[in-house]
C-alpha positions as CSV (number, residue, x, y, z in Angstrom):
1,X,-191.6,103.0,106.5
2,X,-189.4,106.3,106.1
3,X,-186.5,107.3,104.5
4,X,-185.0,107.8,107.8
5,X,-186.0,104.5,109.1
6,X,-184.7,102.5,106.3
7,X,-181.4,104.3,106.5
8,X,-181.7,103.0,110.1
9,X,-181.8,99.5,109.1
10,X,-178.1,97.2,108.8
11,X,-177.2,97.0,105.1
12,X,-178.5,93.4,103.2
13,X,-175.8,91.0,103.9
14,X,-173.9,92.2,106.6
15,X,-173.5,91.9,110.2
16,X,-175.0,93.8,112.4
17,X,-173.5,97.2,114.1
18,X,-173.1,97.5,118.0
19,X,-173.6,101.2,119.2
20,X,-169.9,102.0,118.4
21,X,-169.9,100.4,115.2
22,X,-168.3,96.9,115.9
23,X,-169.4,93.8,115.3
24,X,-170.8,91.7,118.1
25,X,-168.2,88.9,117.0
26,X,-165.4,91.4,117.7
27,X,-166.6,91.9,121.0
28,X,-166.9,88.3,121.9
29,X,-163.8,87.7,120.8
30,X,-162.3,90.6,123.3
31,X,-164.7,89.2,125.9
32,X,-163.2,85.8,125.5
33,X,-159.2,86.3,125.2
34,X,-160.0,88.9,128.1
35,X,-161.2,86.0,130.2
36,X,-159.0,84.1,129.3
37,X,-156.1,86.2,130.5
38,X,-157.5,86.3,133.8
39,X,-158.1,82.3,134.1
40,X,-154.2,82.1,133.1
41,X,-152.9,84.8,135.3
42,X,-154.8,83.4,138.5
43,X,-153.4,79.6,137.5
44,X,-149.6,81.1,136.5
45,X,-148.3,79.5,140.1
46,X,-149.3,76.1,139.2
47,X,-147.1,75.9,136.3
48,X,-145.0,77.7,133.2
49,X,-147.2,76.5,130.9
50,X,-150.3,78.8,132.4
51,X,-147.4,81.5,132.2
52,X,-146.4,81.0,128.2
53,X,-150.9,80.6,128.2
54,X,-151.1,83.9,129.8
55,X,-148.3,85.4,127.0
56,X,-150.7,84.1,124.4
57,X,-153.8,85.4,125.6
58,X,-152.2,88.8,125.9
59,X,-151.2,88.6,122.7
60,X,-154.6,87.7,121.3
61,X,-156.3,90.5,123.7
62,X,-153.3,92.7,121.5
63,X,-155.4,91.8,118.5
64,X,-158.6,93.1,119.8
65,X,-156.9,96.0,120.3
66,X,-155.5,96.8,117.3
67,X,-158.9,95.4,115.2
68,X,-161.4,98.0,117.3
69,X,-159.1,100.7,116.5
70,X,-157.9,101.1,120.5
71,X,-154.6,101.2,119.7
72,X,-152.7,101.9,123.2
73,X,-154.7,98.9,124.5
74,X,-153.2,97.1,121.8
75,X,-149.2,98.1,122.4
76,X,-149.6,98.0,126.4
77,X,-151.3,94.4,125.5
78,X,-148.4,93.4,123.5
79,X,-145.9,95.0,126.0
80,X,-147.5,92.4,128.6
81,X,-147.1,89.2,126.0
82,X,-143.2,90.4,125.9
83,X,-143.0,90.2,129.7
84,X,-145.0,87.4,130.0
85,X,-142.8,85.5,127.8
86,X,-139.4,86.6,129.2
87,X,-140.9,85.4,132.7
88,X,-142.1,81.9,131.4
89,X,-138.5,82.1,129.7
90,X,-137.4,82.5,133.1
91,X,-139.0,79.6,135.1
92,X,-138.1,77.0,132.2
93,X,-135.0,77.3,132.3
94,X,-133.2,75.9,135.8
């Protein structure tokens, strides 16, 4: 083995690197609030509950945002929560 192929190689001890330098657990976690969002936002008619559900997944799909360093997708994320709250706000109260 090579210099260059051991400087390949992850570090001892840590997790391993996708191509842009996240961690796979990072990007299932943005796969799964991501899907979630979309489960909420198709069941929203059904009930406010799916609506203040939907809020929370934005927020958590804000998150993502902000920990891979894609910061407008994290603002525009949390800009979406805020409306999503406001509109579950909305249907609560008669």
């Amino acid at each position: 083995m090579t210099a260059s192929d051991e400087a390949a190689l992850p570090p001892t001890g840590h997790a391993e690197r996708t191509p842009l330098g996240r961690s796979p657990l990072l990007t299932i976690y943005g796969a799964a609030v991501v899907t979630l969002m979309m489960i909420f936002y198709a069941l929203e008619p059904r009930s406010p509950r799916f609506t203040l559900a939907f809020a929370a997944a934005c927020l958590g799909s804000s998150l993502y945002g902000w920990l891979a360093g894609t910061w407008p997708f994290g603002i525009v994320e949390a800009v979406w929560a805020l409306v999503a709250l406001r509109k579950w706000w909305q249907l609560r109260t008669p």
